[in-house]
LUMDOPA-494079 format. One record per atom (N, C-alpha, C): x, y, z; residue in one letter. Coordinates in steps of 0.02 Angstrom, whole numbers, padded with zeros to 5 digits, always signed. Each point is the difference from the previous one (the first is absolute). Last residue first. Layout:
# residues N
XYZA...
END
This chain:
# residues 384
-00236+00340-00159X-00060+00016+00054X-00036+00057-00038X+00189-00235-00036X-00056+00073-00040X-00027+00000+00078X+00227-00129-00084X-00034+00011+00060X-00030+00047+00006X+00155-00119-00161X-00065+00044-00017X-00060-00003+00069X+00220-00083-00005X-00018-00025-00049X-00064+00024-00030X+00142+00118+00181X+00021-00067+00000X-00035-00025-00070X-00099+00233+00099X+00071-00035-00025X-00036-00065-00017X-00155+00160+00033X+00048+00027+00058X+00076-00044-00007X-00173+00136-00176X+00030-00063+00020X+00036+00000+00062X-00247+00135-00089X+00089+00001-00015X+00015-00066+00046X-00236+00021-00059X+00024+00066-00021X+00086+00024+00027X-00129-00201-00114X+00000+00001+00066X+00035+00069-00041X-00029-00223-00162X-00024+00047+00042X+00029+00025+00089X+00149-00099-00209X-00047-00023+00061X-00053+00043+00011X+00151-00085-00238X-00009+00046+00042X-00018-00022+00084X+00139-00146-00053X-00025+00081-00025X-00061-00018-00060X+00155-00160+00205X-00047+00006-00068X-00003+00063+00007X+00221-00116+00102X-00056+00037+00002X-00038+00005-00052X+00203-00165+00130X-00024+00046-00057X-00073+00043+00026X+00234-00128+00121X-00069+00052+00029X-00033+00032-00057X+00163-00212-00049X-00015+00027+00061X-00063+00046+00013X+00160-00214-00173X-00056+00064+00017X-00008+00044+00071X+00173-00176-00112X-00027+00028+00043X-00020+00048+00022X+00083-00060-00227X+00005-00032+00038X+00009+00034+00075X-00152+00058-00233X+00056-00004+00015X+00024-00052+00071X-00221-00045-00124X+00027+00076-00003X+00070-00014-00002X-00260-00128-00064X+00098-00026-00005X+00011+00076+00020X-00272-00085+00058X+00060+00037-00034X+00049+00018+00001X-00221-00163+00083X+00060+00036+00023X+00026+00014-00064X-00239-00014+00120X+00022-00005-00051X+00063+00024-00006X-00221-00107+00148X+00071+00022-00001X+00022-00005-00058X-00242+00019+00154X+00033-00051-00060X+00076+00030-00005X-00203+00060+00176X+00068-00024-00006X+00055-00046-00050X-00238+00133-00004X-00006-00073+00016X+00070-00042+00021X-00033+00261+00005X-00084-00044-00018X+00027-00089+00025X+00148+00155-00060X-00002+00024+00077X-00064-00036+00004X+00191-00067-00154X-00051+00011-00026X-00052+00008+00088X+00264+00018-00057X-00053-00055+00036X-00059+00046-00028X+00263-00011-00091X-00048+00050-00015X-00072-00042+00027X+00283+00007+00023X-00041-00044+00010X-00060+00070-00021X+00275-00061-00069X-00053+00071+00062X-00063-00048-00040X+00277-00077+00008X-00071+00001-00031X-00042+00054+00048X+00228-00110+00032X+00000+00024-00067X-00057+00019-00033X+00029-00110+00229X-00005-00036-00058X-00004+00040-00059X+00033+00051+00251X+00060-00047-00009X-00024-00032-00070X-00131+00195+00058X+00043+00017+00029X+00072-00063-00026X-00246+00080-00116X+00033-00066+00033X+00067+00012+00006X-00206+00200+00000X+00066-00045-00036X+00008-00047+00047X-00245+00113-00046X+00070-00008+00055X+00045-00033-00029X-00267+00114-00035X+00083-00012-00029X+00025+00002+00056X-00272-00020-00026X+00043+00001+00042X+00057-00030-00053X-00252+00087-00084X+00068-00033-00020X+00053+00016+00066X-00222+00093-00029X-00021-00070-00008X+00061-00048-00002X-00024+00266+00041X-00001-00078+00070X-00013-00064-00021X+00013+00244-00147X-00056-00025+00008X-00003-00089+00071X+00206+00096-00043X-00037+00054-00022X-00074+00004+00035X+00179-00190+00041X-00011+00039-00061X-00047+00052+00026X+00156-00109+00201X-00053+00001-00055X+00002+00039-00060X+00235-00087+00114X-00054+00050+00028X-00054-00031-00055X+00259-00076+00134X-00027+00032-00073X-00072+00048+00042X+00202-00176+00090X-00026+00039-00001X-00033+00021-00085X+00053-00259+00073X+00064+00056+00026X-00052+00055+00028X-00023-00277-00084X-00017+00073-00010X+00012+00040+00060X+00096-00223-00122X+00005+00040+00066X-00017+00061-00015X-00058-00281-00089X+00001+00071-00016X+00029+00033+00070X-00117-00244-00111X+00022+00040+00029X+00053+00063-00026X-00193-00154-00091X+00069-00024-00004X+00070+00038+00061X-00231+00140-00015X+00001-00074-00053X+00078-00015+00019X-00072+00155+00189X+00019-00001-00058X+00004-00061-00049X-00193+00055+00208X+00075-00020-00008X+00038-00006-00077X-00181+00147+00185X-00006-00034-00099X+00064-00030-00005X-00199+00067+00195X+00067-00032-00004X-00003-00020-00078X-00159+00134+00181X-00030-00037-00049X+00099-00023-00006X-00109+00131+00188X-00059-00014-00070X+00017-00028-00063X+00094+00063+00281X+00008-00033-00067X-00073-00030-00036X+00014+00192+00217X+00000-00050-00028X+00031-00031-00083X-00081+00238+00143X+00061-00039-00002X+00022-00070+00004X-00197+00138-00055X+00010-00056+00031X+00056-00012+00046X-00035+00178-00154X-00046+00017+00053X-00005-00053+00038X+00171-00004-00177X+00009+00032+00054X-00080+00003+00045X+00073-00209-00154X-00029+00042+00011X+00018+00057+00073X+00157-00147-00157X-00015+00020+00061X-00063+00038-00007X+00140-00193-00148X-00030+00050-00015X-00019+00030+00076X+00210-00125-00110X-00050-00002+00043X-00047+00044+00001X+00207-00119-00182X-00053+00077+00025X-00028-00026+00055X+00230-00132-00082X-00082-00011-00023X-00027+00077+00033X+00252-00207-00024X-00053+00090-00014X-00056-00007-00026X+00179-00164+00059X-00060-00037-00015X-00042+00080+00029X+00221-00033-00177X-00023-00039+00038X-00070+00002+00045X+00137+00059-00210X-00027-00057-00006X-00024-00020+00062X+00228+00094-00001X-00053+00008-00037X-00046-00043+00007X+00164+00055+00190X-00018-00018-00065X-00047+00012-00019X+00166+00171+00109X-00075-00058+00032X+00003-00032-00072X+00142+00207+00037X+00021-00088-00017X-00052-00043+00023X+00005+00197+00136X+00017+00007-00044X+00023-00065-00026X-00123+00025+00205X+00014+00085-00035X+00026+00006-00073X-00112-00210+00121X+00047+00019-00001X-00016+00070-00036X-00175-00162+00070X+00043+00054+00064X+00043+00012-00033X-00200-00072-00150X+00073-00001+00029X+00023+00049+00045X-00220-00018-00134X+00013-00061+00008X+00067-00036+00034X-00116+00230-00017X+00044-00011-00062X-00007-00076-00012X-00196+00127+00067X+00036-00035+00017X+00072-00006-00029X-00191+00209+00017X+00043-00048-00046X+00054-00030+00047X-00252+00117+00029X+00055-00012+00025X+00038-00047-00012X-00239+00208-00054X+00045-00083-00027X+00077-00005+00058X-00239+00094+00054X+00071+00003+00007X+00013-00046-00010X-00249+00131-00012X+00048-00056-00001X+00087+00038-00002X-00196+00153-00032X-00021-00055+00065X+00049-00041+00013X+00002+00173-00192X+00011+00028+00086X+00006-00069+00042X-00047+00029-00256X-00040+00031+00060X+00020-00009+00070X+00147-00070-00145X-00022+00057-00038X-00050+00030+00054X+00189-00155+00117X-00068-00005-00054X-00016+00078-00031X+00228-00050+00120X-00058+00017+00017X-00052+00017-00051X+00269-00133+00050X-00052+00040-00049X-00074+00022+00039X+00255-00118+00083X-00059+00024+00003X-00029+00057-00043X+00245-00213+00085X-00057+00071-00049X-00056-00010+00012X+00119-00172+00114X+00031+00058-00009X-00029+00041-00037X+00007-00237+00133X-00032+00041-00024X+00041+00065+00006X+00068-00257+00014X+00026+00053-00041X-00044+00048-00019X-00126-00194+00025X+00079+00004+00013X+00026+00050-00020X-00253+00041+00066X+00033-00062-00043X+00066+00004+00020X-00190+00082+00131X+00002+00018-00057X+00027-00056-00046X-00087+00079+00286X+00044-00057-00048X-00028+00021-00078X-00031+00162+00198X-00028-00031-00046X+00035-00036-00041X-00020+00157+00242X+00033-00029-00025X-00025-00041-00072X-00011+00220+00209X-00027-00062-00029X+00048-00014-00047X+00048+00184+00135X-00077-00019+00025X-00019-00068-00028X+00228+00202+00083X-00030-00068-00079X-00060-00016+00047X+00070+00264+00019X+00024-00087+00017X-00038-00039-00022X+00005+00266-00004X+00054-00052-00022X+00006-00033+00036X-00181+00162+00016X+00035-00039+00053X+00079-00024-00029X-00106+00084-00176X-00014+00065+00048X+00010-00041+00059X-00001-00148-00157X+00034+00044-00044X+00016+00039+00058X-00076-00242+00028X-00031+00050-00024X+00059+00072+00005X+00012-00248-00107X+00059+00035+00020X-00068+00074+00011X+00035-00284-00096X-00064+00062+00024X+00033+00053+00054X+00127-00216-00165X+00009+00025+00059X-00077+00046-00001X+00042-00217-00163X+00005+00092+00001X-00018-00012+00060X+00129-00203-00114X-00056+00020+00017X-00002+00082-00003X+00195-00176+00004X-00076-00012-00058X-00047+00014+00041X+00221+00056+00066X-00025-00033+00057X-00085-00029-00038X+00200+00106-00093X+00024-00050+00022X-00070-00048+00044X-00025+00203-00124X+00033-00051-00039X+00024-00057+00037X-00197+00213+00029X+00039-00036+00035X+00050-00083-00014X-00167+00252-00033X+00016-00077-00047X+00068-00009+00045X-00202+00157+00090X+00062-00005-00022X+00020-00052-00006X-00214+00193+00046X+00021-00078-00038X+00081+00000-00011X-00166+00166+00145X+00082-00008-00041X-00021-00062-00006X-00200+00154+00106X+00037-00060+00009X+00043+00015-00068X-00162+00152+00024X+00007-00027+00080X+00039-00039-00007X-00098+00116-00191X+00033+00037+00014X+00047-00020+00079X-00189-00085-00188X-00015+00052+00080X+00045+00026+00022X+00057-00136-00173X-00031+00037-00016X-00027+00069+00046X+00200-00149+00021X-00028-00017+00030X-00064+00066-00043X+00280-00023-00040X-00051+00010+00046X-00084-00020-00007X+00280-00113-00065X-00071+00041-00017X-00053+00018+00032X+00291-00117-00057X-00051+00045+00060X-00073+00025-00021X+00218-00162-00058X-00028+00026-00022X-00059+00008+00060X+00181-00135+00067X+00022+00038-00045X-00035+00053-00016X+00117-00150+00198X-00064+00012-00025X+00020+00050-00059X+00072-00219+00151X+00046+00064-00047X-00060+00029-00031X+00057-00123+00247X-00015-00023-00073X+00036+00045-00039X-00093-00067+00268X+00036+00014-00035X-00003-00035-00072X-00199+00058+00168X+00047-00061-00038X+00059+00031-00044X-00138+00159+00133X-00015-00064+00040X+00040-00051-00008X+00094+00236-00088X-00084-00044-00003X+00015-00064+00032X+00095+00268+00041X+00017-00087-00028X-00039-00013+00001X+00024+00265-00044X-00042-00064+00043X+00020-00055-00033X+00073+00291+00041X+00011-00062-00030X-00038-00058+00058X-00007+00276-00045X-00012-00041+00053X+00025-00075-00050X+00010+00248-00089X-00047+00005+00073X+00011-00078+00041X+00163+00168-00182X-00025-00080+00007X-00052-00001+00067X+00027+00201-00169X+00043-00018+00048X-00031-00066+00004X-00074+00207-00116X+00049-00036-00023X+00043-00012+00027X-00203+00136+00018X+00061-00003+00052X+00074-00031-00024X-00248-00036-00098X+00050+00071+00011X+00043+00026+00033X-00058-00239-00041X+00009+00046-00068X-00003+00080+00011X+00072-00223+00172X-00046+00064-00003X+00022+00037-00052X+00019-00276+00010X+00040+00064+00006X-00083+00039-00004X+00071-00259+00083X-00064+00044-00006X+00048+00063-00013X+00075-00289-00034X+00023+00098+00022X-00052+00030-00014X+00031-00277+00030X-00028+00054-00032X+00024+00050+00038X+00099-00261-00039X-00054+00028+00046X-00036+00071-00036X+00217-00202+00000X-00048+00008-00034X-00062+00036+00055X+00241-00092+00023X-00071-00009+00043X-00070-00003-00041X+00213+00067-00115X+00012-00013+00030X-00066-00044+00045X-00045+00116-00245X+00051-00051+00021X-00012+00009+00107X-00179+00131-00153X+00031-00076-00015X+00047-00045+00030X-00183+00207+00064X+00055-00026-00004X+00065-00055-00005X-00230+00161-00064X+00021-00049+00027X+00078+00014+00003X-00178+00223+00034X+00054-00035-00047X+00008-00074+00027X-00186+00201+00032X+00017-00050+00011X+00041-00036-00032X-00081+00272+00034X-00004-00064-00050X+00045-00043+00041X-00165+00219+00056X+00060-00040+00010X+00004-00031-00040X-00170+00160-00015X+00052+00036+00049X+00065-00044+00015X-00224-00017-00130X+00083+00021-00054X+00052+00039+00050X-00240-00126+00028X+00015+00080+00015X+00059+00040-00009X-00045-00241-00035X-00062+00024-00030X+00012+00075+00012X+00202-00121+00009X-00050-00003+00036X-00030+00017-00034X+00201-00148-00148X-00025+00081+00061X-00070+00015+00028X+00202-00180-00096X-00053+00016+00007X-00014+00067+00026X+00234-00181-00101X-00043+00049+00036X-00056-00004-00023X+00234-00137-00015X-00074+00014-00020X-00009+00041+00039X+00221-00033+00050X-00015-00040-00058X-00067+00033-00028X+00228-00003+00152X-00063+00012+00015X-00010+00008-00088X+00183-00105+00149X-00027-00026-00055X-00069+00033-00024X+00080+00034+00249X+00047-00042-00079X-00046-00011-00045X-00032+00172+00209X-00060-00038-00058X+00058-00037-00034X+00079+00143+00168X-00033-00056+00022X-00029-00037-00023X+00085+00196-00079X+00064-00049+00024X-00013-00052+00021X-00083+00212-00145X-00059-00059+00037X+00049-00059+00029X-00019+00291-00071X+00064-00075-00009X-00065-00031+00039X-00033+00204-00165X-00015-00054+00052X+00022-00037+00004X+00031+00221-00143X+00028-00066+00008X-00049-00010+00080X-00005+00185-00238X+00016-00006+00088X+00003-00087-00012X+00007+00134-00205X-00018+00051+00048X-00003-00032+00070X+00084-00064-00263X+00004-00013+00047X-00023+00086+00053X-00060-00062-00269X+00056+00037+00048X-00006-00029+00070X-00164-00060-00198X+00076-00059+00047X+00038+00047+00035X-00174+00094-00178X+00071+00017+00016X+00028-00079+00032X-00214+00012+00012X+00005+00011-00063X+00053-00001-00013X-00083-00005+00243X-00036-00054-00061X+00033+00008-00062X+00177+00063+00189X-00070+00041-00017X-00046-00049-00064X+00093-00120+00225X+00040+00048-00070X-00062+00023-00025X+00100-00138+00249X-00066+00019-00028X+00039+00065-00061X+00047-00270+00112X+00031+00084-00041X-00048+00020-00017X+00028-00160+00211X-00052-00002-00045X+00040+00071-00043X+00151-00217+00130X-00039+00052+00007X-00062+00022-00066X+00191-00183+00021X-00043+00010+00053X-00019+00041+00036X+00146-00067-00175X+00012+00041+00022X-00035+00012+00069X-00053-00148-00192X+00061-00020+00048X+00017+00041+00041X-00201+00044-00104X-00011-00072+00032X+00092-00008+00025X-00166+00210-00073X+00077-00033-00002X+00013-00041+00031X-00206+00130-00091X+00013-00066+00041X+00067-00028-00016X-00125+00226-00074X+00038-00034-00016X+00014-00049+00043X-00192+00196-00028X+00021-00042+00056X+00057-00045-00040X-00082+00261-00090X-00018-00097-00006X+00053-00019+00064X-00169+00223+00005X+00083-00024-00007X-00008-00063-00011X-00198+00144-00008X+00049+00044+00041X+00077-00022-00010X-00240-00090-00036X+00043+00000-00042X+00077+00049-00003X-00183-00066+00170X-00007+00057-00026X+00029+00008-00066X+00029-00187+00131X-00077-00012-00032X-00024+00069-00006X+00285-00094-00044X-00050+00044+00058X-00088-00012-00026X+00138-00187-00112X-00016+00060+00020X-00029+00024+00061X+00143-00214-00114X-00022+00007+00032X-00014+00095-00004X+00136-00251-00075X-00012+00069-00025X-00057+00042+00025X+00217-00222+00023X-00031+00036-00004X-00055+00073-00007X+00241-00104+00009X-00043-00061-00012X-00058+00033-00012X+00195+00148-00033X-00047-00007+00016X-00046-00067-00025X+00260+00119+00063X-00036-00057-00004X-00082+00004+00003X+00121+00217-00071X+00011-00056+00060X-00036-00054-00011X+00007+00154-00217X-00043-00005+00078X+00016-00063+00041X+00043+00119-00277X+00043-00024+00057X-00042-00001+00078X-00134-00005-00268X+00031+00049+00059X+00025-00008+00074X-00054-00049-00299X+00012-00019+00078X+00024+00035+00050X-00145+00068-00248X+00070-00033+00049X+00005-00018+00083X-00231-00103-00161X+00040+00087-00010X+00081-00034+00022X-00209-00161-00113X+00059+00026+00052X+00036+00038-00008X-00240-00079-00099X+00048-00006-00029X+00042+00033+00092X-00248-00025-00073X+00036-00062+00030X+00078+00018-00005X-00157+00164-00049X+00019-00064-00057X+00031-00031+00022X-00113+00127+00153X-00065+00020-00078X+00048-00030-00047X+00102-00011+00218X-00069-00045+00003X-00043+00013-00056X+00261+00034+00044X-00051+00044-00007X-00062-00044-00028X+00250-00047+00182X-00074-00007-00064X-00061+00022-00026X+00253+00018+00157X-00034+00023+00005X-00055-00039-00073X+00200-00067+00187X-00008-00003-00085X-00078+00032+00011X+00205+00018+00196X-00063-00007-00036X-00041+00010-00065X+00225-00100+00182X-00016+00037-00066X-00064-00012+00020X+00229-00080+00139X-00072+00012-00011X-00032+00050-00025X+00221-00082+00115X-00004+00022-00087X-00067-00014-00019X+00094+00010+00247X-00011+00046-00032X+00001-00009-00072X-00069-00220+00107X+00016+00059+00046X+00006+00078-00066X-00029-00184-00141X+00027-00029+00037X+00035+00064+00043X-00223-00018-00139X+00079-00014-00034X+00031-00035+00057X-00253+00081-00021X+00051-00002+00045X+00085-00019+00001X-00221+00120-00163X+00051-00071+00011X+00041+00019+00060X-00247+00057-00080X+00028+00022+00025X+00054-00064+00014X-00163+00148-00173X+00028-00071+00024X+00053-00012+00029X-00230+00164-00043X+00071+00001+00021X+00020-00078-00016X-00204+00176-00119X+00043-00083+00026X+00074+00007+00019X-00187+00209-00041X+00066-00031+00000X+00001-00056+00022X-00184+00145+00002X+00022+00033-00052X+00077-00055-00021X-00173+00010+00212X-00004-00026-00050X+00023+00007-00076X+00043+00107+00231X-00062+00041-00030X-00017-00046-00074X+00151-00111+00173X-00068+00027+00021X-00050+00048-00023X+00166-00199-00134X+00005+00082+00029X-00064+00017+00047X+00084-00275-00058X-00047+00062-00024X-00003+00068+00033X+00152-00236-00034X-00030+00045+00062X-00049+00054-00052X+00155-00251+00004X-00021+00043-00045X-00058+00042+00039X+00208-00152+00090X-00080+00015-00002X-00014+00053-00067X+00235-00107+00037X-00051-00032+00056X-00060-00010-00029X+00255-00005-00116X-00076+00036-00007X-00032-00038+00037X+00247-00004-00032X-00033-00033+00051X-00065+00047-00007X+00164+00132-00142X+00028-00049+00040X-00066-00021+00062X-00064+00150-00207X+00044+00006+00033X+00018-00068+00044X-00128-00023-00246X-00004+00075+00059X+00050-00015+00061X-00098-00095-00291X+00029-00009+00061X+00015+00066+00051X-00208-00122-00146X+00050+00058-00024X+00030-00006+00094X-00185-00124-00182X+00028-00002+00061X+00072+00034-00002X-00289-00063-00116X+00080+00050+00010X+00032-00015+00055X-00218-00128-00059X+00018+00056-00048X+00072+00050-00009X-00126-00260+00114X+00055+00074+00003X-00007+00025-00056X-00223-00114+00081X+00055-00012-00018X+00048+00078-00009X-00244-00035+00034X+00019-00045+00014X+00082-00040-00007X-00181+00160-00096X+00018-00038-00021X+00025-00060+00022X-00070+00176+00114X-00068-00028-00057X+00033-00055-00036X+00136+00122+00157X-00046-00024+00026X-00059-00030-00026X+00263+00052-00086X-00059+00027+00001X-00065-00061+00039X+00277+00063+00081X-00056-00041-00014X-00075+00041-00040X+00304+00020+00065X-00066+00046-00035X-00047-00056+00001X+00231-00004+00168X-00032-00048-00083X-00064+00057+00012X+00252+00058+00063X-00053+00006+00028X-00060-00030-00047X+00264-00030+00133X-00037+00019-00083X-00074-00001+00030X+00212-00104+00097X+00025+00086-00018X-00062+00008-00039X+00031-00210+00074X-00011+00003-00067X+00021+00081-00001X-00058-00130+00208X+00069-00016-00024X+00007+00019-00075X-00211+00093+00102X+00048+00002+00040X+00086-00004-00019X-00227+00057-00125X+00031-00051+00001X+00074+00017+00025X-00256+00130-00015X+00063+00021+00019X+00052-00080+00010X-00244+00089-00127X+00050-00062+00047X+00074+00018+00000X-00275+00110-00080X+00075+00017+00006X+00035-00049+00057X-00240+00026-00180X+00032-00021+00077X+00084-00016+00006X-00222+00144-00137X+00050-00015-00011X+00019-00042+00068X-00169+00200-00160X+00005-00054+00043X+00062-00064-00010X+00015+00267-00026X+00007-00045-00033X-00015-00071+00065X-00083+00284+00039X+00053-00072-00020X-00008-00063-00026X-00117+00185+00085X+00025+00032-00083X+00059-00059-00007X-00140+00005+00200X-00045-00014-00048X+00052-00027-00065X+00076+00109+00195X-00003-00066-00002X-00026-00021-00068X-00048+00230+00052X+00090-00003-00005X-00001-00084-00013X-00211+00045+00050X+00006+00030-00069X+00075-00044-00004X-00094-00120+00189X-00001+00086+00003X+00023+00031-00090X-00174-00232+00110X+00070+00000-00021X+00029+00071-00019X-00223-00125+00117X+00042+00073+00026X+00084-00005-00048X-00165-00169-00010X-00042+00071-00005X+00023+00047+00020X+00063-00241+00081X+00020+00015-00079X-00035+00050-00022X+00084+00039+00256X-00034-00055-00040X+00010+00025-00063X+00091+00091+00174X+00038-00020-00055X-00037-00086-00033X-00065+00174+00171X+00033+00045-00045X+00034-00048-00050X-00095-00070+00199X-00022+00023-00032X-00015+00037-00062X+00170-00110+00182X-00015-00036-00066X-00067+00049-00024X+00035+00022+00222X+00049+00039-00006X+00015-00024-00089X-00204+00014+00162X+00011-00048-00045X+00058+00032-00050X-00167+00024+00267X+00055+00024-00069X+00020-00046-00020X-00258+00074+00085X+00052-00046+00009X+00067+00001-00067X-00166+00216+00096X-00007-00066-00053X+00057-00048+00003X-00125+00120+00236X+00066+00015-00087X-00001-00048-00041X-00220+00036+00169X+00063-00021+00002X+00051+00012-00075X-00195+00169+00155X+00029-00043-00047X+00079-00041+00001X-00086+00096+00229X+00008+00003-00071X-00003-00027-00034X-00154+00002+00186X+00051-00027+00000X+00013+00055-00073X-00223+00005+00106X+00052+00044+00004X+00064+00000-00013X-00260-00100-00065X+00095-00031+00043X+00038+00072-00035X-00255+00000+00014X+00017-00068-00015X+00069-00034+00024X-00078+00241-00002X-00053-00027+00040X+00025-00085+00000X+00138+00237-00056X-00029-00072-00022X-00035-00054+00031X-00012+00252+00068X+00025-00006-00047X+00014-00078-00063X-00162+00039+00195X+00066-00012+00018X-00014+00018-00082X-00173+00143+00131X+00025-00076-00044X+00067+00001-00018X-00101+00202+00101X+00019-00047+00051X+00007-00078-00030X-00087+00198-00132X+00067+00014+00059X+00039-00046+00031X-00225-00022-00105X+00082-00016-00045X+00049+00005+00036X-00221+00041+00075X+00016-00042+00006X+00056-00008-00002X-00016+00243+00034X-00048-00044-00042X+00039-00076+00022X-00040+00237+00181X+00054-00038-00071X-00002-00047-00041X-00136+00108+00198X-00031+00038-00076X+00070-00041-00061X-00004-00058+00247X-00036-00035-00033X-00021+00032-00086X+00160+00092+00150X+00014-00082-00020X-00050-00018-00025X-00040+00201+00088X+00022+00017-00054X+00044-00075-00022X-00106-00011+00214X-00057+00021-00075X+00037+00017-00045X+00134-00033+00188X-00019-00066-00018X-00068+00012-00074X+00204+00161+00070X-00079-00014+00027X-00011-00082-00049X+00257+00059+00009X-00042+00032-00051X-00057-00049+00041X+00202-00030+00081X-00014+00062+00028X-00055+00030-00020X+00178-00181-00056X+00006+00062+00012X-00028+00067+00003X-00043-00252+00040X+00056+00028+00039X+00026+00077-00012X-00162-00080-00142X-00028+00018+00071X+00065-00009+00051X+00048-00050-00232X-00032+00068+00010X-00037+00009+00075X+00089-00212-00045X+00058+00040+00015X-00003+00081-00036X-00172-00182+00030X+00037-00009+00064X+00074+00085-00021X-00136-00062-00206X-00053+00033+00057X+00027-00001+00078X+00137-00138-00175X-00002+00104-00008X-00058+00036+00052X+00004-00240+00005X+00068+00026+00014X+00002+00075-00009X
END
């Protein structure tokens, strides 16, 4: 190639020959291709080897936000039982973790505008003052930490406030999302994916810098979907789907559904294994939203993501309605409250054994602390 395109320009054919072999060897003689990128693994950061100082300095602990109880039960995790329970604002959803990890939110949705946030200082478990905030069902960050996302579930829009303050700084109406509920966000923190609980039930894609709604999608089966999680690689939405016992496969960057995975009755929460691979997915055991009985037939599904397959099924002793929660620390311990039974469940991630502990009356979105990961993007400790 170089010897053709020096004699096109002109140089004696003898002075081609005085130029050395090398000249003319391909640079990679074997494959010219590029290297390939290291495959992404948007969980990397929050295996058990990465827990951040700020996290560290806290009190291990699992926080239950008890819905009909105004109150919040203290669990020690070694022990295995309540240690404290101290009361907080009207209808406590989730218990949220600050994105620079410094604050437990708990976020009560009261009723439309009398919505508070009880703040908790994670080095003594104990509860600051409350701080007046529109209905917030839920708790959610910019993935710059730039602003918390408030999920004003009656209002039906997103409040975006300053992380620390709550001052209010802008609004996203979402008119089309009822009931918007869970979120996710891309591997490239350019969108997040909200469900949407009531009417049809379906999903809202917003543009986080633009802060606007890009596109809404019904799913195949009408239902009620709840809890949202992305996909290690970063390609597919898992979404719990309550009416229809199963998870939806949602690819993110097309937005449209791709697959489907029977689960149990009443699938609704999602945890993501310590190392990354699995997805717990909590059955409640009930289509109903509220008032399900107790006692009834809730269980985990386990999902391998590189499969996307079921690996394994733990059904609750005697039955049970596990709700939301999260892993321990170290991944050996999955927490989730029992939504219609006064109890939070502790599965042993090894062999699925179950261990339940008395809280208040209807648990909802608790959270373990510490976590690893280098900040929170909400809802119950959603690490990256």
């Amino acid at each position: 190639m170089i010897r053709t395109l020096l004699r096109h320009a002109g140089l004696p054919i003898a002075l081609l020959a005085l130029l050395p072999t090398s000249a003319f060897a391909s640079s990679c003689p074997e494959d010219c291709s590029e290297p390939a990128p290291p495959p992404v693994n948007i969980y990397s950061h929050t295996t058990a080897g990465h827990m951040s100082p700020v996290a560290a300095a806290a009190l291990p602990r699992v926080y239950v936000p008890n819905r009909s109880s105004n109150s919040v039960s203290v669990i020690d995790p070694v022990a295995l039982k309540e240690v404290d329970r101290f009361p907080v604002g009207s209808k406590p959803q989730h218990v949220v973790p600050s994105w620079d990890l410094k604050t437990l939110w708990v976020a009560n949705n009261g009723t439309g505008r009398n919505g508070s946030l009880t703040p908790i200082d994670p080095a003594t478990a104990k509860p600051g003052k409350q701080v007046a905030v529109d209905d917030p069902y839920n708790v959610y960050f910019m993935p710059d930490g730039s602003a918390a996302i408030i999920v004003d579930e009656a209002l039906k829009q997103l409040d975006l406030r300053d992380p620390q303050t709550m001052a209010l700084k802008s609004i996203i109406p979402t008119p089309d999302c009822p009931g918007i509920n869970h979120a996710d966000f891309s591997a490239d923190n350019s969108y997040a994916i909200f469900t949407c609980e009531y009417g049809d039930g379906g999903l809202a894609k917003i543009d986080l810098k633009n802060q606007k709604v890009l596109g809404h999608l019904d799913l195949s089966k009408m239902g009620m979907p709840q809890d949202i999680r992305l996909s290690p690689d970063g390609k597919v939405f898992y979404v719990a789907d309550m009416m229809n016992d199963g998870v939806f496969l949602i690819d993110g960057d097309s937005f449209k559904e791709i697959g489907f995975i029977p689960t149990g009755i009443g699938a609704h929460g999602f945890v993501v294994s310590r190392d990354g691979k699995r997805l717990y997915v909590s059955n409640r055991g009930s289509h109903k939203m509220e008032q399900g009985r107790a006692d009834g037939p809730g269980s985990v599904t386990v999902i391998d993501f590189a499969t996307r397959s079921v690996v394994a099924q733990w059904p609750i002793p005697e039955g049970g309605s596990p709700d939301m929660g999260n892993v321990s620390a170290d991944g050996r311990q999955l927490w989730l409250s029992g939504r219609f039974d006064s109890e939070v469940y502790m599965i042993d991630t090894t062999s699925g054994a179950v261990t339940k502990i008395r809280v208040g009356v209807e648990p909802h979105g608790l959270t373990v602390w510490p976590q690893p990961g280098r900040y929170s993007q909400g809802h119950t400790g959603n690490m990256r």
